[in-house]
N, CA, C and O of each residue as an XYZ file, in Angstrom:
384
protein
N      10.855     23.353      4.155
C      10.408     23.014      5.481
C       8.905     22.770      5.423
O       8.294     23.723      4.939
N       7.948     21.450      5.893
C       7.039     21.420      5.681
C       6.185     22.270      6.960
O       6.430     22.620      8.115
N       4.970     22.370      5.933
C       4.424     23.732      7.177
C       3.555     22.786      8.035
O       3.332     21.578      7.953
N       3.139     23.754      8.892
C       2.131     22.932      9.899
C       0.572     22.814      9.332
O       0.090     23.473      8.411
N       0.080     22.050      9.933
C      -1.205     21.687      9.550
C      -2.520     22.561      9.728
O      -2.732     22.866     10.901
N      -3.378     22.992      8.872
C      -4.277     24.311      8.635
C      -4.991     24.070     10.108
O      -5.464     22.934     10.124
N      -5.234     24.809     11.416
C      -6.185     24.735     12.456
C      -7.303     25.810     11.401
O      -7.177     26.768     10.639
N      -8.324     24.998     11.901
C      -9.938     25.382     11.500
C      -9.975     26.828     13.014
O      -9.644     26.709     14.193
N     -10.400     27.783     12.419
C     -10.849     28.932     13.519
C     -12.270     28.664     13.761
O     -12.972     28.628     12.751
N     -12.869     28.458     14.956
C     -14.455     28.547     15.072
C     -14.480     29.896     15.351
O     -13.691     30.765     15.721
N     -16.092     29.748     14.937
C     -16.915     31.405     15.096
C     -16.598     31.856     16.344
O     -16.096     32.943     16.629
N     -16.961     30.845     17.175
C     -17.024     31.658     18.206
C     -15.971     31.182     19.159
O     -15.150     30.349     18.778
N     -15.943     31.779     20.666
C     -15.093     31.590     21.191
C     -15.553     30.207     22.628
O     -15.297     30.108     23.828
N     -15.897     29.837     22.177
C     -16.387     28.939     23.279
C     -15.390     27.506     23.251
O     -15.069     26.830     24.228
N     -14.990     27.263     21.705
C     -13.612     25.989     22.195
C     -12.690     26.449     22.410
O     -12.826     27.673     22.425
N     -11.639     26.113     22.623
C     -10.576     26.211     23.206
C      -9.471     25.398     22.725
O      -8.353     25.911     22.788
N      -9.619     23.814     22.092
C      -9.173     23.309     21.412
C      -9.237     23.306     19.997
O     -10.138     22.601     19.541
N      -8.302     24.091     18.922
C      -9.072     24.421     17.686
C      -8.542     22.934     17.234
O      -7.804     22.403     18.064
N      -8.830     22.129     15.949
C      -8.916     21.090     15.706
C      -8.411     20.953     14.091
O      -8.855     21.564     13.118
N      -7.529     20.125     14.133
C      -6.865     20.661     12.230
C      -7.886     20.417     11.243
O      -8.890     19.754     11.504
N      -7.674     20.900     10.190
C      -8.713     20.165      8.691
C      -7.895     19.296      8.544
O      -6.708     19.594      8.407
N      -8.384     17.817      8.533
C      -8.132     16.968      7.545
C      -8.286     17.001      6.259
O      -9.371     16.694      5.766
N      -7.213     17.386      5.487
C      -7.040     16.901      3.737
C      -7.833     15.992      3.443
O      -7.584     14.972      4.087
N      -8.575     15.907      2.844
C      -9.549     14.455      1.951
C      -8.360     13.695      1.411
O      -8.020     12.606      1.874
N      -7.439     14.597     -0.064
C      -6.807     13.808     -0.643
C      -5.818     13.433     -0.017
O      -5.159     12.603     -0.643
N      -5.321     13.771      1.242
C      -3.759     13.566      2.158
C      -4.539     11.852      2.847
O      -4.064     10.751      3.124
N      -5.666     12.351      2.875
C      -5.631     11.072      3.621
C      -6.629      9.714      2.825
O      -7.166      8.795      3.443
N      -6.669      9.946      1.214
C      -7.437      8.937      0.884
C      -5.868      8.603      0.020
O      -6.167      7.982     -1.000
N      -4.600      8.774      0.085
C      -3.524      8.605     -0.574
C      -2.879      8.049      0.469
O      -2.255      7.043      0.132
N      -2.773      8.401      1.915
C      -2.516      7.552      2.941
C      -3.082      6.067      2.610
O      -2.545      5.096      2.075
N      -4.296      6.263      3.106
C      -5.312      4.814      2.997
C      -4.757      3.975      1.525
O      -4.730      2.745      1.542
N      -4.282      4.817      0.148
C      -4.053      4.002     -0.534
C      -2.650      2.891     -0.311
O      -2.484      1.685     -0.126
N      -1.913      3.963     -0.438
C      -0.750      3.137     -0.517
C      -0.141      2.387      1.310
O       0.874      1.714      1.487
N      -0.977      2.735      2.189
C      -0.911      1.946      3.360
C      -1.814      0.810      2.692
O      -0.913      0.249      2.069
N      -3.055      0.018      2.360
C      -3.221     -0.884      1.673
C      -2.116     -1.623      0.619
O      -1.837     -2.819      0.698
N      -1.601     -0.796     -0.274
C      -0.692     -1.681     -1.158
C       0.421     -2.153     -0.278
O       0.969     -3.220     -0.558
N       0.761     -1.539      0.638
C       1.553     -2.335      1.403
C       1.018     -3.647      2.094
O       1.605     -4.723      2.205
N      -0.076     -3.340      2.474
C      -0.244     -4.675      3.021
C      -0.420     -5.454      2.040
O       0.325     -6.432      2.108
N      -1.180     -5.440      1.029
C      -1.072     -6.357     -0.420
C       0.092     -6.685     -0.910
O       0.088     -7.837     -1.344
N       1.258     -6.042     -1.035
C       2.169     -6.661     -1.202
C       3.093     -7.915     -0.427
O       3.790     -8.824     -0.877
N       2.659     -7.396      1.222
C       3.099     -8.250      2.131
C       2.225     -9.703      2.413
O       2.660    -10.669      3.040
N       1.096     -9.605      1.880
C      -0.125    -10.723      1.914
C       0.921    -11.533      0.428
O       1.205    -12.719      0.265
N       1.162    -10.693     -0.169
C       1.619    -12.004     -1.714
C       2.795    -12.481     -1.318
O       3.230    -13.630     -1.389
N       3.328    -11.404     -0.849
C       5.182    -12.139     -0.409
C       5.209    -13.418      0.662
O       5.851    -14.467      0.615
N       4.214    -12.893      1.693
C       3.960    -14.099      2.699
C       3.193    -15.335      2.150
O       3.447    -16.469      2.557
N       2.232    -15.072      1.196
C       1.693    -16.667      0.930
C       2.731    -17.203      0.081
O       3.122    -18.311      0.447
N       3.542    -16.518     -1.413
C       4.577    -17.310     -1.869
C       5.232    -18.587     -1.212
O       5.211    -19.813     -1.314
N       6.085    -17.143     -0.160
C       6.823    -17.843      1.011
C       6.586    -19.156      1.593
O       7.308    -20.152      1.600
N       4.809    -18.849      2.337
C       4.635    -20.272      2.860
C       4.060    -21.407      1.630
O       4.335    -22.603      1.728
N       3.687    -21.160      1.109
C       3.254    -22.070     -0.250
C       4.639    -22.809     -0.936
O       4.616    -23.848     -1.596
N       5.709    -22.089     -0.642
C       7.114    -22.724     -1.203
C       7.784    -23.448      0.162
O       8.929    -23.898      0.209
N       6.885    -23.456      1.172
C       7.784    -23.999      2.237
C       6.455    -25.121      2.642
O       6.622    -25.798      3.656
N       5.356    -25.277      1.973
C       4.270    -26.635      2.214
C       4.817    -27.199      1.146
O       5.053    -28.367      1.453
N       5.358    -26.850     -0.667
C       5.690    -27.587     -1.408
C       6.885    -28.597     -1.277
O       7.070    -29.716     -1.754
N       7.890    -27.506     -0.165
C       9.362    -28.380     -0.064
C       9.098    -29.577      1.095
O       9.715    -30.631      1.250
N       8.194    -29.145      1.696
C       7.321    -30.491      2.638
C       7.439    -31.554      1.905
O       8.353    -32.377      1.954
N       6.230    -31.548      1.002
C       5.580    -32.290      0.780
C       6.183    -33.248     -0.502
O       6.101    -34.475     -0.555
N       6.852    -32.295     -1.587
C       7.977    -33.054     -2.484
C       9.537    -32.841     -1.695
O      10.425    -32.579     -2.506
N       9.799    -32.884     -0.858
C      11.162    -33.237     -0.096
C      12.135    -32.557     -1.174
O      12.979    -33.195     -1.803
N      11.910    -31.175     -1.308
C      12.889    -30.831     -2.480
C      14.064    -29.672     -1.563
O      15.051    -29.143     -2.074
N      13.750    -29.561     -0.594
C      14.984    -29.043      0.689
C      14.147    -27.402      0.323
O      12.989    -27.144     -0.005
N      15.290    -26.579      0.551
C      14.625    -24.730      0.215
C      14.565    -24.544     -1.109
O      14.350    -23.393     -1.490
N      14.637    -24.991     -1.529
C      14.976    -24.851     -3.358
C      13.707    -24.445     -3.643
O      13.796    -23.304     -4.096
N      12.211    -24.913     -3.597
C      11.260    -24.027     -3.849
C      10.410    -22.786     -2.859
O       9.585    -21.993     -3.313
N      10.812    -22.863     -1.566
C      10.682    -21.953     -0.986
C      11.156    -20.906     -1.261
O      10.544    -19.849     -1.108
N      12.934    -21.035     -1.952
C      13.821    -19.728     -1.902
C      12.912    -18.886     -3.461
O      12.761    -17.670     -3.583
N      12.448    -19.928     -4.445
C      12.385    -19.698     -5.673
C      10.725    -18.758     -5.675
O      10.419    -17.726     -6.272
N      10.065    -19.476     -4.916
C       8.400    -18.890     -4.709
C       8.658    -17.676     -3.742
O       7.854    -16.744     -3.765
N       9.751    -17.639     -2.884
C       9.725    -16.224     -2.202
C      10.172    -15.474     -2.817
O       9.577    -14.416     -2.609
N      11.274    -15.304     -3.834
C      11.622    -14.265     -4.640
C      10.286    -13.916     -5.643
O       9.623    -12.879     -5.644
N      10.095    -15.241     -6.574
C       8.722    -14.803     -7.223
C       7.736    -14.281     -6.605
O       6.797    -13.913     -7.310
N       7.660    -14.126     -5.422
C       6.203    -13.073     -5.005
C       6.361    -11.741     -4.989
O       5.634    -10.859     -5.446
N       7.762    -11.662     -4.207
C       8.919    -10.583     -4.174
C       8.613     -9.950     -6.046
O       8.416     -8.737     -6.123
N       8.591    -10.627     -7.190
C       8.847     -9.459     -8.121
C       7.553     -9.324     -8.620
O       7.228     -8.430     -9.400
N       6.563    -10.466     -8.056
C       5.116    -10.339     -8.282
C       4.381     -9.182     -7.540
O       3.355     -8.677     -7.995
N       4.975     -8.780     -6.346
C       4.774     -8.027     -5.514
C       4.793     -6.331     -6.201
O       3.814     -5.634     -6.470
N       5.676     -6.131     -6.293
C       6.415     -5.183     -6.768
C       5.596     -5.017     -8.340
O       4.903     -4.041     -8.628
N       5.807     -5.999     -9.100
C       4.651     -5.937    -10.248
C       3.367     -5.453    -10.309
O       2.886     -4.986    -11.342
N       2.507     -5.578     -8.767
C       1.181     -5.153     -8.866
C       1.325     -3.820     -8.023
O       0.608     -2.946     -8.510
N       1.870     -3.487     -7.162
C       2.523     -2.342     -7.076
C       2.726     -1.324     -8.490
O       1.723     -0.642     -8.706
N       3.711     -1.149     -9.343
C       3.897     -0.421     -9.842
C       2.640     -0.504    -11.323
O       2.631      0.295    -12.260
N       1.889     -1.439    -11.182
C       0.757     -1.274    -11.964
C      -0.367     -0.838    -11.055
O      -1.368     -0.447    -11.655
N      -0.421     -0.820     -9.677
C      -1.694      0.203     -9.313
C      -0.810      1.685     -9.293
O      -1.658      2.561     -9.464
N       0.566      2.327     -9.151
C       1.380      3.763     -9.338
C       1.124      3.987    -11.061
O       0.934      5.169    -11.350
N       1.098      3.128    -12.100
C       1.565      3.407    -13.213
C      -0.498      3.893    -13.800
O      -0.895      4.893    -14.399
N      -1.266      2.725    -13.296
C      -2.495      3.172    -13.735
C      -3.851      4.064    -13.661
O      -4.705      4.273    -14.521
N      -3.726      4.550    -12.204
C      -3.977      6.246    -11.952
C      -4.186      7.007    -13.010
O      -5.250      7.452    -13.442
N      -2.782      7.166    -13.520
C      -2.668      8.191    -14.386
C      -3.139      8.335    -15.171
O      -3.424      9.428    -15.658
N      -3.501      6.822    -15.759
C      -4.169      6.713    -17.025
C      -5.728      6.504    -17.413
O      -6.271      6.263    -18.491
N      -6.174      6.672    -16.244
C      -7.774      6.508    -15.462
C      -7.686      7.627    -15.546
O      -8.362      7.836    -16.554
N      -7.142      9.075    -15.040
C      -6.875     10.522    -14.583
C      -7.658     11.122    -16.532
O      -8.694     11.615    -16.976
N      -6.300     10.633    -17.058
C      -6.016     10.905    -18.557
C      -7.472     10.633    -19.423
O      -8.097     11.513    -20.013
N      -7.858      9.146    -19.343
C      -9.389      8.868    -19.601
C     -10.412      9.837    -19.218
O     -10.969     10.629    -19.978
N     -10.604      9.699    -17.977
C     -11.813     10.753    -17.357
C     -11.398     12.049    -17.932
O     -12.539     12.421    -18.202
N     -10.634     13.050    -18.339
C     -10.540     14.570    -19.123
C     -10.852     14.426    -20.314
O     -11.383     15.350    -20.931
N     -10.593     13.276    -20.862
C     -11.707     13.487    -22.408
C     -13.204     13.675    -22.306
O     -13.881     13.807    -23.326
């Protein structure tokens, strides 16, 4: 069961509203991977439309839209699990 969030006690008694600690690392791990999401959704969406100005413009029907939206789709996912996979190994570096 996750617990509740640490309230800070002030000295004295004059607030009334005590106010939680924010985690540094709870919330610079938020900020991260809320960014990779949007980075992933910025590559999937330009694929997308970049395969739907190409089928414009060479009259090739969805055929490169369908093909550039999947490729962003595993391009996506590719830079994803190389910013999860390289942490660690930045982590691993810096202790020597």
């Amino acid at each position: 069961m996750p617990q509740p969030p640490k309230q800070h006690k002030p000295d004295s008694d004059d607030s009334s509203d005590p106010k939680p600690i924010l985690d540094p690392h709870r919330v610079r791990s938020y900020a991260k991977y809320s960014g990779m999401a949007f980075q992933m959704g910025i590559i999937i969406l330009a694929g997308t439309l970049f395969g739907q100005w190409l089928d414009e413009k060479l009259q090739t029907g969805p055929y490169l839209t369908i093909f550039l939206a999947l490729f962003s789709i595993f391009a996506a996912l590719y830079v994803a699990l190389k910013d999860f996979i390289s942490p660690s190994k930045k982590k691993e570096d810096d202790q020597k």
